[in-house]
C-alpha positions in Angstrom: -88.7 15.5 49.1 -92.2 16.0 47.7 -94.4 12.8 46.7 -93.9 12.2 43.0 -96.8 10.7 41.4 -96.8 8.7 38.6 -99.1 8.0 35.6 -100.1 6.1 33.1 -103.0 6.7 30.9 -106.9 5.7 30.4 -110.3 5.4 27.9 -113.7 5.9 27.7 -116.7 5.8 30.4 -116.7 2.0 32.0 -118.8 -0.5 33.5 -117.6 -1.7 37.0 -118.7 -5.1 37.7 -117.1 -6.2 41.4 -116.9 -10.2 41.7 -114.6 -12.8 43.7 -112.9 -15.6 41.9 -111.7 -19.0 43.1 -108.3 -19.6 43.4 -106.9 -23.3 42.9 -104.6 -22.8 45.8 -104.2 -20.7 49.1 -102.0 -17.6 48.5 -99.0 -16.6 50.0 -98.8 -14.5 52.6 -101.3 -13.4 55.3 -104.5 -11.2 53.7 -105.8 -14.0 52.6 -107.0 -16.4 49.2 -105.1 -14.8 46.1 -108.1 -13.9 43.7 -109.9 -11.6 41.2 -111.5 -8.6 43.2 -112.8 -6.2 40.0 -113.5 -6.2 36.2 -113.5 -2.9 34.6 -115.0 -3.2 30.9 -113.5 -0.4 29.0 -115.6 -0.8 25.6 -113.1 0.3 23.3 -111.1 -1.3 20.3 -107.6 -0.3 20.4 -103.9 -0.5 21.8 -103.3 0.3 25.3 -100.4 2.0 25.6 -99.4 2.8 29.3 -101.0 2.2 32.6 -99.5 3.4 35.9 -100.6 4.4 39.5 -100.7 7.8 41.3 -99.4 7.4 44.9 -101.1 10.2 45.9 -104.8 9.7 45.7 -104.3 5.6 44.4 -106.1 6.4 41.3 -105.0 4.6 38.3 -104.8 6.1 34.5 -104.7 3.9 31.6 -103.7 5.4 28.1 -105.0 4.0 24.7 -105.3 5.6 20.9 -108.8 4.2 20.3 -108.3 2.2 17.1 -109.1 4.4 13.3 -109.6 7.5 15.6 -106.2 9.1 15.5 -106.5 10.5 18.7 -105.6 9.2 22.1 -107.6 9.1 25.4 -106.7 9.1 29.4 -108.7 8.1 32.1 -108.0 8.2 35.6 -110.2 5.4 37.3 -110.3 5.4 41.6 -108.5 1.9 42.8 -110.9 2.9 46.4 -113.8 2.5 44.4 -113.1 1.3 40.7 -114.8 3.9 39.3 -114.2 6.0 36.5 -113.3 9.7 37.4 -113.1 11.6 34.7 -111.4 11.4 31.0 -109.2 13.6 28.7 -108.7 13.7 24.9 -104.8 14.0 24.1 -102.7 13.5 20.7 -102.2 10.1 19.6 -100.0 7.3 20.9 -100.2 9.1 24.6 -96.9 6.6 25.9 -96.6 7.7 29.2 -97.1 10.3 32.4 -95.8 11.6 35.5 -97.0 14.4 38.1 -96.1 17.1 40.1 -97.8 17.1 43.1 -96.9 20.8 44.0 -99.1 21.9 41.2 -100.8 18.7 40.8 -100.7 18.7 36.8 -100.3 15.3 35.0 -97.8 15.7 32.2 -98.4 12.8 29.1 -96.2 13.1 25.6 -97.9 12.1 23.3 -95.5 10.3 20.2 -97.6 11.3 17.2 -98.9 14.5 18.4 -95.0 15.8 19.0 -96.2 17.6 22.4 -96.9 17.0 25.7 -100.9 17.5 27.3 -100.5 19.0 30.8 -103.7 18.0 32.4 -104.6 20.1 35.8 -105.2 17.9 38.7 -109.1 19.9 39.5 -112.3 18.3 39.7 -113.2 19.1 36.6 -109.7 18.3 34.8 -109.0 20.6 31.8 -106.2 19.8 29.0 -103.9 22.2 27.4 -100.8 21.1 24.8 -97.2 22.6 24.7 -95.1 21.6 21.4 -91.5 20.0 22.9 -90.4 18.9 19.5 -90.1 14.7 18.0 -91.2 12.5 18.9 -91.8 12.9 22.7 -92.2 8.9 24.5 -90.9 9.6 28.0 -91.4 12.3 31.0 -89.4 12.3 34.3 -90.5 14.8 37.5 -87.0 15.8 39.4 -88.3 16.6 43.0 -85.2 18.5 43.8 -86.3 21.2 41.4 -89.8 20.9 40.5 -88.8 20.3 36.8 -90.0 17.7 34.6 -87.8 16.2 31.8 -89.4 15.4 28.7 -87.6 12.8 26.2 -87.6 13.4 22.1 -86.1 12.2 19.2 -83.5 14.6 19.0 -83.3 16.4 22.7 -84.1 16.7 26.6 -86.7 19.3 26.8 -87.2 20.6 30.5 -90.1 22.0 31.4 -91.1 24.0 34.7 -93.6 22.9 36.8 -94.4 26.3 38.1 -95.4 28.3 34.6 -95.7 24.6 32.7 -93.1 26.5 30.0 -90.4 25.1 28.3 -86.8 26.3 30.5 -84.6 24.6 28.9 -83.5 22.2 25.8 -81.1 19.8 26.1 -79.6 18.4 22.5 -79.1 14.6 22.1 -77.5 12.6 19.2 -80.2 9.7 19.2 -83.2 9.6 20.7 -84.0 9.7 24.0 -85.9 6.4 25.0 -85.9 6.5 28.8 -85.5 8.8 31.7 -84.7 8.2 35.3 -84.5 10.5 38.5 -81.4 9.3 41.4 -82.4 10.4 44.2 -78.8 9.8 45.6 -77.3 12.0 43.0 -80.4 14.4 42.3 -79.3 14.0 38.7 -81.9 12.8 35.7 -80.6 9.8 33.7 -81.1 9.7 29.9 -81.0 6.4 28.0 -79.6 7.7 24.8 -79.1 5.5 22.0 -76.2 2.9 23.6 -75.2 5.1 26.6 -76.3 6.7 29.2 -76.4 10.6 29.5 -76.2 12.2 32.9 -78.0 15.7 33.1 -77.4 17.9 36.2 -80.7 18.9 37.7 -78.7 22.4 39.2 -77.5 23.3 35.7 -79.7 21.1 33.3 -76.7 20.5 31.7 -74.5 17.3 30.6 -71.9 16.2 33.1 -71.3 12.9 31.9 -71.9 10.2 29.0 -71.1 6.7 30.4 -70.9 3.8 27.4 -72.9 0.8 27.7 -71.2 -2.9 26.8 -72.9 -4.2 23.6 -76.3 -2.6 22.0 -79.2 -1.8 23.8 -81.3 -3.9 20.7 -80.5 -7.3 20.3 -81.3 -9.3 17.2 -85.1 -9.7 16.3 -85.8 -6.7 19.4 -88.3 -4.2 18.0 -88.7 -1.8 21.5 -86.6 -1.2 23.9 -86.8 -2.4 28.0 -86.6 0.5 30.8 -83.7 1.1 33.0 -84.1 0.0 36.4 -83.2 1.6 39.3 -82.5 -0.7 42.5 -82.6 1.5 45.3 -80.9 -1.1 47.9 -77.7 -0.5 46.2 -78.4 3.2 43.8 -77.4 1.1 40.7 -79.2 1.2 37.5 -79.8 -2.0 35.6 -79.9 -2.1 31.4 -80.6 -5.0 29.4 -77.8 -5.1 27.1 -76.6 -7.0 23.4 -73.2 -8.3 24.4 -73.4 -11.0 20.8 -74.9 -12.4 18.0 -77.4 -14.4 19.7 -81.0 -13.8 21.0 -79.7 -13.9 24.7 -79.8 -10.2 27.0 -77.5 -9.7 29.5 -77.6 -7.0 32.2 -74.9 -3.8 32.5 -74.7 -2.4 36.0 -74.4 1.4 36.4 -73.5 2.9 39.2 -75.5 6.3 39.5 -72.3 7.5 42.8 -69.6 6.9 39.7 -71.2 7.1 36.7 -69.7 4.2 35.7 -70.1 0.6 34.4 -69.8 -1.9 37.2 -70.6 -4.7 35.9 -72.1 -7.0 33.0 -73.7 -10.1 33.6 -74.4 -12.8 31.0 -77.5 -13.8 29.8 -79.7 -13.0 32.9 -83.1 -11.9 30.2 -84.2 -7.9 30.9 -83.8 -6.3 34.6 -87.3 -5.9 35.2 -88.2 -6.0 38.8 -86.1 -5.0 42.2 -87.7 -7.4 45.2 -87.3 -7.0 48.8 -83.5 -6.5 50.0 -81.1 -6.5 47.1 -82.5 -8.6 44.7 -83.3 -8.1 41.3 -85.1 -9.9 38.9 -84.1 -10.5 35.4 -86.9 -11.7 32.5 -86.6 -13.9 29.6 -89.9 -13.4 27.7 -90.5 -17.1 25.4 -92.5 -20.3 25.9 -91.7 -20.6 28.4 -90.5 -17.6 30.1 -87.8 -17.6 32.4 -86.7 -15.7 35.3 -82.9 -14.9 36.6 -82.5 -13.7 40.4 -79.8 -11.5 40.8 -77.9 -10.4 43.5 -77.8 -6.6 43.7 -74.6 -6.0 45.9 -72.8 -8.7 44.7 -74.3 -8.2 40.7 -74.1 -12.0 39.8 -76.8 -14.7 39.4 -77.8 -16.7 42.1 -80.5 -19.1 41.0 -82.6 -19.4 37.7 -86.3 -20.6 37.0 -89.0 -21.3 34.3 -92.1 -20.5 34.2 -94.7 -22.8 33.6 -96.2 -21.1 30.9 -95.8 -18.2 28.0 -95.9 -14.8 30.2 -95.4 -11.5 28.7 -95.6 -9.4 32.0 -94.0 -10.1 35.6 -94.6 -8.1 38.3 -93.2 -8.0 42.1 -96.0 -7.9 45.0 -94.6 -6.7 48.0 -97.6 -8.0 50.0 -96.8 -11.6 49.3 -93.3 -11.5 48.8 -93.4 -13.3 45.3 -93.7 -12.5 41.7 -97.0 -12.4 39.5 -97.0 -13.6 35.8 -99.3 -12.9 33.7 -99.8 -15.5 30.4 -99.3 -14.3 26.6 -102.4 -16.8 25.5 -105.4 -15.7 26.9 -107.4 -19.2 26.4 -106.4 -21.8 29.0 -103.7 -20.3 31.0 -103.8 -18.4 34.1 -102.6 -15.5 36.5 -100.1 -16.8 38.3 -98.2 -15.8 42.1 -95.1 -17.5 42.3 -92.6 -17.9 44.9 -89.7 -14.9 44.4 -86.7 -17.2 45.9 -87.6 -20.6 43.9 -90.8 -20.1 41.1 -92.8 -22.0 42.6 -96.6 -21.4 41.8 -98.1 -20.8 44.9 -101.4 -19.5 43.9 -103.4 -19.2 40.3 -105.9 -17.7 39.5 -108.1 -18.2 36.6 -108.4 -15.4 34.0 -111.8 -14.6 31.6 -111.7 -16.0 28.1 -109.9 -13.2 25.5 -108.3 -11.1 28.8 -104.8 -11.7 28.3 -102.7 -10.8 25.2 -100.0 -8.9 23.6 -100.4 -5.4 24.6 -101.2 -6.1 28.2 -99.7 -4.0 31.5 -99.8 -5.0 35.0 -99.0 -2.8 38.3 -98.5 -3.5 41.7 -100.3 -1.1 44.3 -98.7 -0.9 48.0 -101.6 0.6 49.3 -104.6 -1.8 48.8 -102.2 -4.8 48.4 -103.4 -5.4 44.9 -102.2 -6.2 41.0 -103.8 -4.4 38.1 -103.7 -5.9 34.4 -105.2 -3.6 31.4 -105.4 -6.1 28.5 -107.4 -8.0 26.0 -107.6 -8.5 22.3 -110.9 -7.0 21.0 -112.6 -5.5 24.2 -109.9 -3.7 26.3 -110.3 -4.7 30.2 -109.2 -3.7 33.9 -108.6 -6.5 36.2 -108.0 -6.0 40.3 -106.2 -9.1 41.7 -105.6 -9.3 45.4 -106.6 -10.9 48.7 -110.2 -11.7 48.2 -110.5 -13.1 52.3 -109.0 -10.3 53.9 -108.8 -7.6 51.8 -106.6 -4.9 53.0 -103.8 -2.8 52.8 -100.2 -3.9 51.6 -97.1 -3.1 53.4 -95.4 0.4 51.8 -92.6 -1.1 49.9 -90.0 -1.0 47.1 -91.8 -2.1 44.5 -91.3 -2.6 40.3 -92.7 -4.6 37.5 -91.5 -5.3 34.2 -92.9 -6.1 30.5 -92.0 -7.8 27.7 -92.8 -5.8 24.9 -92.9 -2.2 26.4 -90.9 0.2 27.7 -90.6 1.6 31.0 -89.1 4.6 33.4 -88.7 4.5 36.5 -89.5 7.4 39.3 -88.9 7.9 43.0 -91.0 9.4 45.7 -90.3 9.6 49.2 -93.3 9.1 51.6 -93.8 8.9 55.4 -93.4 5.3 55.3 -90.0 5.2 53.5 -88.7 5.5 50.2 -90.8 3.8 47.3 -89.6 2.9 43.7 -92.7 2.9 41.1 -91.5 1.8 37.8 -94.1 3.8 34.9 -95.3 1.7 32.7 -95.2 2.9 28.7 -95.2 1.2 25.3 -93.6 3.1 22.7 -92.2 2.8 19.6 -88.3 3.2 19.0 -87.2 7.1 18.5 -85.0 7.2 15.3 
């Protein structure tokens, strides 16, 4: 199976300014102190709206629409170096990406622009647009056919990756707010409204609708979560609107049945698949808590708080624990938590005005670090990692979740084992 890489999107030219910060407490694990390895300034006034990691060649892309400009930007900076490679001009509201590393073209729909920018993989990268229809928010490569599956308000529009031409259009009844690749199945899942549509990668056609238990928005919800894909079992995990009240509950899919397995009360948004079977579920509040879920048995073993108001959680493979980053960006801090109990093992202070509502985080198996894009007037890239030792992470399943985006999730299959990289996008709600 070729090495899907996966993308989110970047700004403007950036200042690099490398520097290590004390931690209050050793970090867990062994590469060392738990610390702040890299500021990346990105000058700009505006939403970020995706940032994601290409396995390939590690660099990292980080999508905005610069604020008044109608327009978006992407920027691919190099996690080797944290330097800024290159940038694109796209449509605005550019929500997420994914690429095909035969041809090496990243693929970014663009909400407002109602296309898709295919932008070549060459030194030099050049950008051309194809029209796909409404309100595009979600791409999805499918390694078993070299297609890439483009979600819209009205349709699944499949694209090939060979002649970057629109094969095929699949018609939906809502919009189409999250895509997901089985590699168990080779099929492409479709979050559709309040079910799940499965599309056969052989045929691009429907085989199968499976209903979800409850609504995918709860009361007061404005966006929608990402479907998560635990590759220890092959299931896929929704957050779900089972009542009346503000509480999410998980509905287990099973991607060998196309069925519902399972719903489990009031365990916050699936957001995160740690080492074995476990899955993390994320109650975004003040505080935020955390429900650990077991994935073959698909019932809650333990619960924690957090210590503070987090908006993003992320799993790090390298220390075995979970990172949260804080909602306030005065007086809190970046913290690495224990993934079995919560407990803070390491925090790390963060720079006045660098946290906030709009924020993304990533985990990168390769270098062993966490990456947050964030800030409320001057947008920001921050590099977290071992600051002793700095080296490279264990390959590993990893996956991150936040609390007011949504998210996809792709597979790639690499010499070091199978890898789960869960794209991170913010959208707004297809109609």
């Amino acid at each position: 199976m070729a090495l899907a890489a996966i993308f989110g999107l970047a700004l403007a030219a950036l200042a690099v300014t490398a520097s290590a910060a004390e931690t209050s407490a050793s970090g867990a694990g062994s590469q060392g102190s738990f610390g702040l390895i890299a500021t990346v300034p990105l000058n700009v006034v505006g939403g970020p709206w995706s940032l994601g990691l290409n396995p390939v060649d590690g660099d990292l892309y980080i999508g905005l629409s610069p604020a008044f400009s109608g327009t978006g930007l992407v920027v691919v900076v190099s996690s080797t170096t944290d330097a800024v490679l290159g940038s694109v001009a796209t449509s605005q509201d550019p929500l997420d990406t994914a690429t095909d590393p035969v041809n090496g073209n990243t693929y970014v729909p663009n909400y407002v622009g109602y296309n898709i920018t295919v932008i070549s993989g060459a030194t030099a990268p050049t950008a051309s647009n194809l029209s796909v229809g409404t309100d595009p928010q979600t791409v999805a490569f499918d390694p078993a056919n070299g297609d890439l599956y483009v979600g819209t308000a009205a349709a699944i529009v499949v694209l090939s990756g060979s002649s970057n031409s629109v094969v095929a259009t699949i018609p939906t009844d809502e919009g189409v707010s999250d895509l997901v690749y089985a590699p168990s199945t080779t099929e492409i899942y479709a979050l559709v409204g309040d079910n799940v549509t499965v599309v056969s990668s052989a045929t691009n056609t429907v085989t199968s609708s499976i209903p979800l238990p409850g609504s995918r928005l709860g009361p007061g919800q404005s966006v929608l979560y990402p479907m998560l894909l635990d590759p220890a079992t092959g299931d896929l995990y929704i957050g779900v609107s089972v009542d009346s009240s503000d509480l999410i509950s998980t509905a287990v899919v099973s991607t060998l049945t196309d069925s519902v397995l399972a719903t489990i009360l009031n365990t916050g948004e699936p957001v995160a698949a740690g080492a074995g079977d476990v899955v993390y579920g994320f109650a975004p509040g003040a505080p935020a808590n955390v429900s650990v879920i077991s994935g073959s048995a698909n019932s809650v073993t333990t619960t924690f708080g957090l210590s503070q108001d987090d908006f993003d959680l992320i799993y790090d493979s390298a220390n075995g624990g979970l990172v949260a980053f804080p909602t306030n960006p005065d007086g809190n801090d970046l913290e690495l938590l224990s993934g079995a109990t919560g407990r803070v093992e390491t925090t790390v202070d963060l720079p006045r005005d660098s946290a906030g509502d709009g924020g993304f985080g990533l985990y990168d198996p390769a270098n062993g670090r966490v990456y947050l894009v964030s800030g409320l007037t001057d947008l920001t890239l921050f590099a977290f990692g071992p600051v002793s030792a700095p080296g490279a992470g264990p390959f590993a399943t990893v996956t991150f979740v936040e609390g007011i985006a949504l998210g996809g999730t792709l597979v790639a299959a690499t010499a070091a084992g199978l890898m789960l990289w869960q794209r991170r996008r913010a959208r707004r709600l297809a109609p």
